[in-house]
N, C-alpha and C positions, 0 to 999 in steps of 0.2 A: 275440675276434678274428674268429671265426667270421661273429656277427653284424655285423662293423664292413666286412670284406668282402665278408657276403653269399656264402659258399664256404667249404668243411671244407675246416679245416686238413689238409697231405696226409702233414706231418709236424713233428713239433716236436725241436728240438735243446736236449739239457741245458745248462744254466749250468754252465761251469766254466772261470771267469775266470783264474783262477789258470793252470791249464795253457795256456790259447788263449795270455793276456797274453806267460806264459814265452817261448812258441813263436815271436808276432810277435818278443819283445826280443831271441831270438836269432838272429833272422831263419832260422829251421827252418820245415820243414812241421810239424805239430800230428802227424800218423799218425806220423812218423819221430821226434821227443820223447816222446812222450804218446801212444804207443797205445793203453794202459788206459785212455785218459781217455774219460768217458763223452761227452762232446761229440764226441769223432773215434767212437767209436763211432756215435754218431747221426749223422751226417755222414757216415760207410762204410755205412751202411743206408740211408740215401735216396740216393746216387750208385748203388749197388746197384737201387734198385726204378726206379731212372728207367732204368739203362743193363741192368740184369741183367747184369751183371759183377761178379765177386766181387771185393773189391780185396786190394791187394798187399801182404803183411806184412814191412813196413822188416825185420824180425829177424830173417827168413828169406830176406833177399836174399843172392846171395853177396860171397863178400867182396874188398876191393880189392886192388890186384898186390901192393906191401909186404906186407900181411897174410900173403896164402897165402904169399910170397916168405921170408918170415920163420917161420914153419910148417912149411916143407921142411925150410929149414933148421933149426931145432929136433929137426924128426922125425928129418933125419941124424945131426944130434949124438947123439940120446940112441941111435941103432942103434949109431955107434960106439961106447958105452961099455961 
């Protein structure tokens, strides 16, 4: 590639059909399915070196109103028991 544009590669992204494919058929973001996946990895490393912004980890966002709403109340229940 290098020689076919005459310019180094500034980064290359792994194959990994399987998870990319899942992510469009689910119509997901790839980071938010497949975080481990090595392709969102390399894809968060060059969004990163271009913006110097560390990106955002979907499993540490927090969580929606239901959720925590459902949570409370749990935590109530089980203080009444």
């Amino acid at each position: 590639m290098e020689k076919l544009f005459e310019q180094k590669l500034f980064a290359i992204v792994s194959n990994d059909y399987n998870a990319v494919t899942d992510a469009i058929n689910r119509g997901e973001l790839l980071s938010a399915s497949h975080e481990g996946s090595p392709a969102n990895r390399d894809i968060a490393t060059i969004a990163t070196l271009i913006t110097g912004i560390q990106p955002k980890r979907y499993n540490q966002t927090r969580q929606g109103f239901f959720r925590r709403l459902l949570s409370v109340a749990h935590t109530l229940v089980k203080k009444g028991e």
